[in-house]
Biopython code that builds the backbone (N, CA, C, O; Angstrom):
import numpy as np
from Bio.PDB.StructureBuilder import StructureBuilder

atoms = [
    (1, "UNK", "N", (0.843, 52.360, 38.362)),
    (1, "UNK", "CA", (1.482, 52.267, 39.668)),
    (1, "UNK", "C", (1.210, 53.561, 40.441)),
    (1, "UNK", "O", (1.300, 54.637, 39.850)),
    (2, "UNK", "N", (0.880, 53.501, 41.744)),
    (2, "UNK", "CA", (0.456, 54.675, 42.446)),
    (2, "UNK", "C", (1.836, 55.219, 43.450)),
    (2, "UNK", "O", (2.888, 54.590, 43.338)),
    (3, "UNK", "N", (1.788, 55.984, 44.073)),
    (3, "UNK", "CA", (3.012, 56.442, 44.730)),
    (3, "UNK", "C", (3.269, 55.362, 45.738)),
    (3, "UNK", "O", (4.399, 54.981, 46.043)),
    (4, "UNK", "N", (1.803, 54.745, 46.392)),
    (4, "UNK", "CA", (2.352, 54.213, 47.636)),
    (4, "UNK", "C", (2.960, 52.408, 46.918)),
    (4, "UNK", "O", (3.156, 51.482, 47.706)),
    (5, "UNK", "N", (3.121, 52.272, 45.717)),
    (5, "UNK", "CA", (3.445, 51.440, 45.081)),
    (5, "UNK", "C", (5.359, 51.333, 44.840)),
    (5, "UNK", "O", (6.106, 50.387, 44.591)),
    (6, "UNK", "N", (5.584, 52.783, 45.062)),
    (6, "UNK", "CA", (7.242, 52.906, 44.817)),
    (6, "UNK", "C", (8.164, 52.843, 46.107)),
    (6, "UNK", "O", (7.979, 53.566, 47.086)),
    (7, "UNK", "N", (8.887, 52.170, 46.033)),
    (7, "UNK", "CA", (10.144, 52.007, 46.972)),
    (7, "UNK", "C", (10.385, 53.017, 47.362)),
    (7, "UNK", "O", (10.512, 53.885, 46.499)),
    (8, "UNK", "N", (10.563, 53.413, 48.749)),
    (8, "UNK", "CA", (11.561, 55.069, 48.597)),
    (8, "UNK", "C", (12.435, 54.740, 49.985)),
    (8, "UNK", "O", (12.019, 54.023, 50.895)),
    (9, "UNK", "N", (13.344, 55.211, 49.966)),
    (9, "UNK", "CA", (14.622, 55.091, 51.151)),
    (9, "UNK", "C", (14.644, 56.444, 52.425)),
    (9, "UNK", "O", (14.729, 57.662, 52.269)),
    (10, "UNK", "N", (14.557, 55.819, 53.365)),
    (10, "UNK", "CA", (14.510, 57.095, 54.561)),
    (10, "UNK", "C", (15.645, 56.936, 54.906)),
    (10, "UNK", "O", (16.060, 55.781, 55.012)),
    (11, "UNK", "N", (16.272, 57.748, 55.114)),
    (11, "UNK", "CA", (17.949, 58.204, 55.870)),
    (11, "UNK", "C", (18.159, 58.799, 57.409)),
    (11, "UNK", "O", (17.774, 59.847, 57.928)),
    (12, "UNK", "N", (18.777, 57.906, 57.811)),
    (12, "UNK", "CA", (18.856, 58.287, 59.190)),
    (12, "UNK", "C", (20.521, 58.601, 59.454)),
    (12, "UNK", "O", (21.592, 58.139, 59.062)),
    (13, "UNK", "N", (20.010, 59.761, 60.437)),
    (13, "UNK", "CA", (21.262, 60.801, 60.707)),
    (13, "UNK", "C", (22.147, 60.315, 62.121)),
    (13, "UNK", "O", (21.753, 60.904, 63.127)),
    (14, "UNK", "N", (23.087, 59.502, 62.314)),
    (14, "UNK", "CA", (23.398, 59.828, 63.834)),
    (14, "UNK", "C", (24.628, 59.926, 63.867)),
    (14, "UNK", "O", (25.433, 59.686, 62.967)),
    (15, "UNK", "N", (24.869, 60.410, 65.279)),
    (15, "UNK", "CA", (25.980, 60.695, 66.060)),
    (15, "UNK", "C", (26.301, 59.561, 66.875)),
    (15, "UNK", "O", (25.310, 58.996, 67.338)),
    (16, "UNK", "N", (27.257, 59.140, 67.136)),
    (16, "UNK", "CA", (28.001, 57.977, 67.832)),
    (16, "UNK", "C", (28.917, 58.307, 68.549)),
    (16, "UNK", "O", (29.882, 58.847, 68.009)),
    (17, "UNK", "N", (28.922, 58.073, 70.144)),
    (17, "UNK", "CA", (29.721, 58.304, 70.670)),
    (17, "UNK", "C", (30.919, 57.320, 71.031)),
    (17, "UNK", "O", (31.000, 56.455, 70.158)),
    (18, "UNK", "N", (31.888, 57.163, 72.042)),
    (18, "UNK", "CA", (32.694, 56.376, 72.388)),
    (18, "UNK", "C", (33.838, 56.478, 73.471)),
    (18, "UNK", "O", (34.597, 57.392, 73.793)),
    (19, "UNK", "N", (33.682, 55.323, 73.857)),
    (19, "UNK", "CA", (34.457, 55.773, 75.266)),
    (19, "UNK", "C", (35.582, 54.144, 76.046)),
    (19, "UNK", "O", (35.374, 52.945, 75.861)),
    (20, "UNK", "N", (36.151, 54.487, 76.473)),
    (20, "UNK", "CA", (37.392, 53.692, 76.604)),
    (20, "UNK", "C", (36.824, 52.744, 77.427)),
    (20, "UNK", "O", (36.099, 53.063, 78.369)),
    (21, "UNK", "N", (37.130, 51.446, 77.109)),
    (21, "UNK", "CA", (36.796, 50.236, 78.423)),
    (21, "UNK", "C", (37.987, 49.768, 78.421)),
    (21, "UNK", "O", (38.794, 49.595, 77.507)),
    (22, "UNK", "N", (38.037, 49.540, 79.734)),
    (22, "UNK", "CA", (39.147, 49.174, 80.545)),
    (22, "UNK", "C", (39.198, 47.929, 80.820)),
    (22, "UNK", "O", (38.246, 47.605, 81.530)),
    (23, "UNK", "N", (40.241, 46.659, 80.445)),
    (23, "UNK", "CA", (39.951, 45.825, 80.532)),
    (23, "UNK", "C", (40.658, 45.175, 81.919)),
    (23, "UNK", "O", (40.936, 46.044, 82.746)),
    (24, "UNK", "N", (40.879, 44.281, 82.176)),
    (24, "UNK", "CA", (41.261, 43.654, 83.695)),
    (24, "UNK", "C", (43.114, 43.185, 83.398)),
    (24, "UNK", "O", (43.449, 42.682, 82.325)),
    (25, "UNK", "N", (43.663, 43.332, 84.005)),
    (25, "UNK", "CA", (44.612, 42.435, 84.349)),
    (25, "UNK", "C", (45.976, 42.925, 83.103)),
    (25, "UNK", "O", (46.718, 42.136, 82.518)),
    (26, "UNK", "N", (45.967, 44.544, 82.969)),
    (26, "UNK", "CA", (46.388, 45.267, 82.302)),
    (26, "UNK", "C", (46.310, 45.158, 80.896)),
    (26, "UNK", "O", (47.130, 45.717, 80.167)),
    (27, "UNK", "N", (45.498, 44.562, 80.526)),
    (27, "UNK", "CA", (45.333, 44.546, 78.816)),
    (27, "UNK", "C", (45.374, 45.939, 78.081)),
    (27, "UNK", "O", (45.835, 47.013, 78.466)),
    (28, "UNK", "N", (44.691, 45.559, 76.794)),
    (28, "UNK", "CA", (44.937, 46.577, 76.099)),
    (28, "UNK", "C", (43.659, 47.273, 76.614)),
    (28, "UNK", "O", (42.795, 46.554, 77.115)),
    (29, "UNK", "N", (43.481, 48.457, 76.545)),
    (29, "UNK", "CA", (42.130, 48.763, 76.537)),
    (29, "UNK", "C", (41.381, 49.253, 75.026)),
    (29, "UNK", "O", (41.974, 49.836, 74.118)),
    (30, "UNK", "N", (39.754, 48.804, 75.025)),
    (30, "UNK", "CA", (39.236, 49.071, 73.604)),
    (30, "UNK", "C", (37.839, 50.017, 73.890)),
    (30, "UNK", "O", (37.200, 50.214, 74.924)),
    (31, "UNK", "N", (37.681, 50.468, 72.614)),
    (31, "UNK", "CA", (36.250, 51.060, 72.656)),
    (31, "UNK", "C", (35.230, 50.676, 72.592)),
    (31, "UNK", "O", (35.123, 49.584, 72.036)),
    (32, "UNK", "N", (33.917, 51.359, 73.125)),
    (32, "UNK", "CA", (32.795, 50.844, 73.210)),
    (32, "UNK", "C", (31.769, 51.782, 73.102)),
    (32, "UNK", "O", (32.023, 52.963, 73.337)),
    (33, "UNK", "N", (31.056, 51.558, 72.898)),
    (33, "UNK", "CA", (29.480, 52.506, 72.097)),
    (33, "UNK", "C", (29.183, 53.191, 73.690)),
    (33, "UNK", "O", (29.312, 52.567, 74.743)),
    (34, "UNK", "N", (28.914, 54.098, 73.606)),
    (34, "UNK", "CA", (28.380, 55.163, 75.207)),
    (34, "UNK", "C", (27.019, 55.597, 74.216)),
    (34, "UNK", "O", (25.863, 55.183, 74.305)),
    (35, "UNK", "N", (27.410, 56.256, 73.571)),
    (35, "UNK", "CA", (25.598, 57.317, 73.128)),
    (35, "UNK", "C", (25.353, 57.249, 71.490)),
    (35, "UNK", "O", (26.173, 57.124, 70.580)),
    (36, "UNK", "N", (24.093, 57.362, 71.465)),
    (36, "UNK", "CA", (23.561, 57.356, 69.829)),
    (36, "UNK", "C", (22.246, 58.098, 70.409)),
    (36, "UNK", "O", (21.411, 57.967, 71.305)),
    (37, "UNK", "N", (22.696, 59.248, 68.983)),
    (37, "UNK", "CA", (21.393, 60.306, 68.936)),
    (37, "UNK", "C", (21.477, 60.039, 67.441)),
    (37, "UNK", "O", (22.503, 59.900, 66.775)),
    (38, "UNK", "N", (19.746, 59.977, 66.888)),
    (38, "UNK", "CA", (19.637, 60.722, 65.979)),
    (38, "UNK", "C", (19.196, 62.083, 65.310)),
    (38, "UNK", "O", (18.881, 62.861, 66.211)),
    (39, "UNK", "N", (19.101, 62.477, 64.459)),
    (39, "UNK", "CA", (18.969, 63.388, 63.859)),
    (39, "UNK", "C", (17.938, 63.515, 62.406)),
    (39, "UNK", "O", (17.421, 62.537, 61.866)),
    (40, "UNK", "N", (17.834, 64.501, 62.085)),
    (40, "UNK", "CA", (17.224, 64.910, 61.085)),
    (40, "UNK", "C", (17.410, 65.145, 60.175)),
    (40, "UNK", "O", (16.667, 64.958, 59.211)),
    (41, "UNK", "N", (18.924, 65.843, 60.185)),
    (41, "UNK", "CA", (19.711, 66.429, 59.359)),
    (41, "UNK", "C", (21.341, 66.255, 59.581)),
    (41, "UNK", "O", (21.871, 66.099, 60.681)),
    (42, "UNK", "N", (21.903, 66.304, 58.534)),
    (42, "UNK", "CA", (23.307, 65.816, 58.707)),
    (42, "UNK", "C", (24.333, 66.798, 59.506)),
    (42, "UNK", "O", (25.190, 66.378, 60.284)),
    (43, "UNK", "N", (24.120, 68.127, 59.205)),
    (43, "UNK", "CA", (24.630, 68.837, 60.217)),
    (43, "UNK", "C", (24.167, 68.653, 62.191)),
    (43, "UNK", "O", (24.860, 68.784, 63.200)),
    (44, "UNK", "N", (22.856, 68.343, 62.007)),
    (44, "UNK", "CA", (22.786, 68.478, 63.453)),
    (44, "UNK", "C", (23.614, 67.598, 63.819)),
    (44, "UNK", "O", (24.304, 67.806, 64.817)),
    (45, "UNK", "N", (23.739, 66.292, 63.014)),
    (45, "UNK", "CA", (24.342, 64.939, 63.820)),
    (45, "UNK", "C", (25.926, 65.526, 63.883)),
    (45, "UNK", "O", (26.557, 65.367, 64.927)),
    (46, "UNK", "N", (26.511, 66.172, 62.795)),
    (46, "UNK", "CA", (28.051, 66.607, 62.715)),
    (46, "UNK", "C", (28.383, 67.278, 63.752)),
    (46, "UNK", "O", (29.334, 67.141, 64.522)),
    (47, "UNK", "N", (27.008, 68.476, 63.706)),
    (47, "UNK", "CA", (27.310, 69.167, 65.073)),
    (47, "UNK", "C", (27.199, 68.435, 66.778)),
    (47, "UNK", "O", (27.576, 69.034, 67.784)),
    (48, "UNK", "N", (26.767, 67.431, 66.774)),
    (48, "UNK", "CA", (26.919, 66.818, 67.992)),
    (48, "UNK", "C", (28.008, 66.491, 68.606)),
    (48, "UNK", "O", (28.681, 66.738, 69.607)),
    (49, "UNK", "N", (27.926, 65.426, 67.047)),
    (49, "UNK", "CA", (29.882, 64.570, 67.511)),
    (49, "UNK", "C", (31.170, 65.789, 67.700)),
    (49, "UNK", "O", (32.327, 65.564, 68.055)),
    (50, "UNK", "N", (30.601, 67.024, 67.367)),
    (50, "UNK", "CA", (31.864, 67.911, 67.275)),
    (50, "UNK", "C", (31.622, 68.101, 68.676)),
    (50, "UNK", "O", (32.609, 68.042, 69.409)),
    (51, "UNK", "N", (30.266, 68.362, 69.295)),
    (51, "UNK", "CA", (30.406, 68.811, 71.093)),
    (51, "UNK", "C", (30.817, 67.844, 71.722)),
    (51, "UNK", "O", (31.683, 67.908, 72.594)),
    (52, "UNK", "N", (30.024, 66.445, 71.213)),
    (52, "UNK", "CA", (30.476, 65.675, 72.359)),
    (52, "UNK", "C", (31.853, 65.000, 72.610)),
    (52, "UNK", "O", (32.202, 64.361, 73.602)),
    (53, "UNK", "N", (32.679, 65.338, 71.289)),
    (53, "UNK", "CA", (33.791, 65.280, 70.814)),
    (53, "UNK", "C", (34.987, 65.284, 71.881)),
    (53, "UNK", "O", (35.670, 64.440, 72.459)),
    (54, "UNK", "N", (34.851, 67.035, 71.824)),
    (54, "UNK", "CA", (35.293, 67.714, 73.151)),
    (54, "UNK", "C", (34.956, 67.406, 74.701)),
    (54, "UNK", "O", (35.656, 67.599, 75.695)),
    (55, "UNK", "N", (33.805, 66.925, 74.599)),
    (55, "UNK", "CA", (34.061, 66.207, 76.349)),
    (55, "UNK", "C", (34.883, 65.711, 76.993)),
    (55, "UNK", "O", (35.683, 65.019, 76.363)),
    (56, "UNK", "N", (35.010, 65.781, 77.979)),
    (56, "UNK", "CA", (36.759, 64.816, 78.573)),
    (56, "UNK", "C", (36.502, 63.344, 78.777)),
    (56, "UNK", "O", (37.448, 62.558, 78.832)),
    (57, "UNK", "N", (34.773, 62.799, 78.936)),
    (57, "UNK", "CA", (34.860, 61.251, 79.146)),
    (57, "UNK", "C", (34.437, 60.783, 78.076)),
    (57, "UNK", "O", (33.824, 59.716, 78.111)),
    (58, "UNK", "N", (34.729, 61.700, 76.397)),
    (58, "UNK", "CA", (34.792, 60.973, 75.143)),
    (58, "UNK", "C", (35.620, 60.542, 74.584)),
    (58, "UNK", "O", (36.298, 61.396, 74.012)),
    (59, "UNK", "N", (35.982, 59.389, 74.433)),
    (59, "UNK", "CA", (36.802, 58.902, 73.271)),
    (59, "UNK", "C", (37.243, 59.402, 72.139)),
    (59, "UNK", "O", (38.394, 59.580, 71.741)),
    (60, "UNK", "N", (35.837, 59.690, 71.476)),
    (60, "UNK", "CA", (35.541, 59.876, 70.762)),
    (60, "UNK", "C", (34.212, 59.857, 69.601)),
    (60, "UNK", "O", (33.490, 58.883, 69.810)),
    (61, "UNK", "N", (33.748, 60.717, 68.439)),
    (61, "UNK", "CA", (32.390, 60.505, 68.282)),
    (61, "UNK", "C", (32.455, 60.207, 66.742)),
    (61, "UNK", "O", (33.536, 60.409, 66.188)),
    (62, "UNK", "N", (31.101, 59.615, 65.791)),
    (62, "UNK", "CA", (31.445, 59.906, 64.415)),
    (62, "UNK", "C", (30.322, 60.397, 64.572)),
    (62, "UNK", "O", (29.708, 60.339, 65.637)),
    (63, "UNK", "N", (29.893, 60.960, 63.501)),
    (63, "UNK", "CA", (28.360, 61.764, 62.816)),
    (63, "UNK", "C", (28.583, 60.386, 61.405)),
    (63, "UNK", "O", (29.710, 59.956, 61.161)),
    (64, "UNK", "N", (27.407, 59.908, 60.681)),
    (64, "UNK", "CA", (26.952, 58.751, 59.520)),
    (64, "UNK", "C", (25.728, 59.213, 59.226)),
    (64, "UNK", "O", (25.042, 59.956, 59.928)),
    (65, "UNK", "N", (25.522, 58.860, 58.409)),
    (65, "UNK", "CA", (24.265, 58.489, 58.148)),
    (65, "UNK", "C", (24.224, 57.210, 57.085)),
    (65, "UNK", "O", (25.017, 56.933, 56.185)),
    (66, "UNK", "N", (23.208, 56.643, 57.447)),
    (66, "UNK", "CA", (22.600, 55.123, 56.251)),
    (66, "UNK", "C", (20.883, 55.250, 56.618)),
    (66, "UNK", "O", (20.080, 55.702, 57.434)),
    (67, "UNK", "N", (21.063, 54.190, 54.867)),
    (67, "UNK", "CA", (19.878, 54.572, 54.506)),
    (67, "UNK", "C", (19.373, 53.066, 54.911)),
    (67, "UNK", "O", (20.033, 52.051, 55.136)),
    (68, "UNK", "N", (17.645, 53.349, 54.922)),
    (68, "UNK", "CA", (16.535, 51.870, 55.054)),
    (68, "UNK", "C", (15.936, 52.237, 54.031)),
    (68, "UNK", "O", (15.703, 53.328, 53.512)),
    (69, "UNK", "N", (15.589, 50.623, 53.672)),
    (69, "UNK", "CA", (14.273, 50.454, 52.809)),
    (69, "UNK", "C", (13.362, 50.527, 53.788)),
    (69, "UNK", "O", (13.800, 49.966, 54.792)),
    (70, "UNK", "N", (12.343, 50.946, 53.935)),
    (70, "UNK", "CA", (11.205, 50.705, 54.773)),
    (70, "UNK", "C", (10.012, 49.668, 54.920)),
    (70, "UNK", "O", (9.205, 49.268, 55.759)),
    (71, "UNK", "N", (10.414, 49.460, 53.504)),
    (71, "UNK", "CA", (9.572, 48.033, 52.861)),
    (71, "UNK", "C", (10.445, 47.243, 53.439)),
    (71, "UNK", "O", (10.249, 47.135, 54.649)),
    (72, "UNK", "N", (11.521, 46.528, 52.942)),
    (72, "UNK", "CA", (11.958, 45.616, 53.548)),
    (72, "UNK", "C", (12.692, 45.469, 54.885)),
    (72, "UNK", "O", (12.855, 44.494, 55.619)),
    (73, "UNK", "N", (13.088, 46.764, 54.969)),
    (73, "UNK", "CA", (13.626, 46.605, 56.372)),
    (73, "UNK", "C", (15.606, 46.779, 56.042)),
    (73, "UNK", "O", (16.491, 47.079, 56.844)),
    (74, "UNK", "N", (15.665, 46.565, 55.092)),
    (74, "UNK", "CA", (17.020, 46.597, 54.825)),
    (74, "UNK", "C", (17.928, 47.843, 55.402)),
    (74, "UNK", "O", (17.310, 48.894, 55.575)),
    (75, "UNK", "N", (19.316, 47.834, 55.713)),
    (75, "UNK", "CA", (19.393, 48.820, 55.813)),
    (75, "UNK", "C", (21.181, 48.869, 55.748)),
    (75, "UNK", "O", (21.917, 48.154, 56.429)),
    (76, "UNK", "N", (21.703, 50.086, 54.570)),
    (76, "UNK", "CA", (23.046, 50.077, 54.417)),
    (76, "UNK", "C", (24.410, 50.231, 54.694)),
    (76, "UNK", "O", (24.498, 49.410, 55.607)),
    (77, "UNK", "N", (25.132, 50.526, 54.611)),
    (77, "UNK", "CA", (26.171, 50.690, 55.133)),
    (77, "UNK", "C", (26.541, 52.284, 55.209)),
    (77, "UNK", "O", (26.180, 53.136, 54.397)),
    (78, "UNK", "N", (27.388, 52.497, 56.436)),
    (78, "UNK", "CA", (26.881, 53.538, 56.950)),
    (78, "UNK", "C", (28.013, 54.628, 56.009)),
    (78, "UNK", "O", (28.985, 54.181, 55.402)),
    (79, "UNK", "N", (27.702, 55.863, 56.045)),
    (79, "UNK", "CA", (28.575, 57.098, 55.001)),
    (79, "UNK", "C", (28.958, 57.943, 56.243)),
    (79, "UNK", "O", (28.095, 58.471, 56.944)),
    (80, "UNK", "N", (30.050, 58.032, 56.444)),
    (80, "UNK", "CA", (30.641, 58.499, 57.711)),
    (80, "UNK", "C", (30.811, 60.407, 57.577)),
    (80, "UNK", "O", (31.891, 60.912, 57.269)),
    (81, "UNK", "N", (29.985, 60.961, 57.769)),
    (81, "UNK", "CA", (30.074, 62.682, 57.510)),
    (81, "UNK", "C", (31.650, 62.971, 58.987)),
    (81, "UNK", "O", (32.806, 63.000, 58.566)),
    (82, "UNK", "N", (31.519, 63.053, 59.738)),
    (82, "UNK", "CA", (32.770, 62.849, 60.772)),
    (82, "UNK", "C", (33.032, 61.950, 61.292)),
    (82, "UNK", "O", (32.199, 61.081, 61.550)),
    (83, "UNK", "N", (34.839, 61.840, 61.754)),
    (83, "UNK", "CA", (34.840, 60.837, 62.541)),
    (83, "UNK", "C", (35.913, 61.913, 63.172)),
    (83, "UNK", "O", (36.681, 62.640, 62.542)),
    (84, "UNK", "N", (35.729, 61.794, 64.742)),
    (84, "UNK", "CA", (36.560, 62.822, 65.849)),
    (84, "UNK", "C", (37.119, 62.159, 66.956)),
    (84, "UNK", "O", (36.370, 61.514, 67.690)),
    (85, "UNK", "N", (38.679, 62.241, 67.252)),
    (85, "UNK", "CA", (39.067, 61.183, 68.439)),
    (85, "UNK", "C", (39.195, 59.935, 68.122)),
    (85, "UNK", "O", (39.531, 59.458, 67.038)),
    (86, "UNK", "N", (38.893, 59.364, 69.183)),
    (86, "UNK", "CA", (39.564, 57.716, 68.635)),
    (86, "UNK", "C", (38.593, 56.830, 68.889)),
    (86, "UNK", "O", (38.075, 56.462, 69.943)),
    (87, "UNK", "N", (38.365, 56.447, 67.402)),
    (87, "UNK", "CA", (37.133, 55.829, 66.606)),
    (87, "UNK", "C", (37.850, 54.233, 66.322)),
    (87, "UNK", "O", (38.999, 53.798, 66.256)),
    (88, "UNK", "N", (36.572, 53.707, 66.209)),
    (88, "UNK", "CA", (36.975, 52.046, 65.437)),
    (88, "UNK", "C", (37.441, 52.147, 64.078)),
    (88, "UNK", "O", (37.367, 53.232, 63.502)),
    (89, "UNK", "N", (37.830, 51.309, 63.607)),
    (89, "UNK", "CA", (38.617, 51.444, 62.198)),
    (89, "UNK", "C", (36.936, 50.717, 61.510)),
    (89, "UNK", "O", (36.270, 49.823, 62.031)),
    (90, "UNK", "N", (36.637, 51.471, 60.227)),
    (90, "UNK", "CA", (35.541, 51.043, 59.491)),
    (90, "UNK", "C", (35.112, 49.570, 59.237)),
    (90, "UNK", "O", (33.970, 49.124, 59.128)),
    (91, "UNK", "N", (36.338, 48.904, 59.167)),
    (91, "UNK", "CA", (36.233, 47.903, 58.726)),
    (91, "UNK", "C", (35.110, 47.319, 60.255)),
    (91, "UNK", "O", (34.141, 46.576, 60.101)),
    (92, "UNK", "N", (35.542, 47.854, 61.563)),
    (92, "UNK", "CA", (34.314, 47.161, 62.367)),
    (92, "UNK", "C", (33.151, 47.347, 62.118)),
    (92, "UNK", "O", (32.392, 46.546, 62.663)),
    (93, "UNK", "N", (32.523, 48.396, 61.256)),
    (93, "UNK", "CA", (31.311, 48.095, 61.139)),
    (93, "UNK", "C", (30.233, 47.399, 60.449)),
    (93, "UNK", "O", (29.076, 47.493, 60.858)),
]
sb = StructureBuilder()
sb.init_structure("model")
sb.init_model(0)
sb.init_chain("A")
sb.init_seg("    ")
for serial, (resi, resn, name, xyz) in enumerate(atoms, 1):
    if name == "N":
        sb.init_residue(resn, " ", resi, " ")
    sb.init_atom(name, np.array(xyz, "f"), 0.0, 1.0, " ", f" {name:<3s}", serial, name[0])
structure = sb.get_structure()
């Protein structure tokens, strides 16, 4: 078996932002996806969600990362490095 014969998993780093939608006719209001950066590394993505964190038109941000097969395309469930402000409960993802 040669190398390009073995499975190997690439990991992708991001930051997720979030921001309040307003719904009509006084409902509740819920969150909704504003920005996705990725990254390289798990700190850069941590360090994002921590700036963009602090913004005043953020909700809120997480930093994750999950992994792909590249072969198949698969890809897992996400490992949450931060979650800052007011985030979806895991179970939404």
């Amino acid at each position: 078996m040669t190398h390009a014969d073995e499975s190997t998993t690439k990991a992708h780093y991001i930051c997720q932002t979030y921001v309040e939608q307003k719904t009509k006719r006084g409902g509740q209001a819920g969150l909704k996806i504003d920005k996705q950066f990725q990254y390289s590394t798990a700190a850069e993505a941590q360090n994002r969600a921590e700036r963009e964190a602090r913004s005043d038109d953020c909700a809120g941000a997480d930093a994750y990362v999950i992994s792909e097969d590249p072969d198949s395309g698969e890809v897992g469930s996400p490992t949450f490095l931060v979650r800052l402000g007011t985030v979806p409960d895991i179970d939404d993802f």
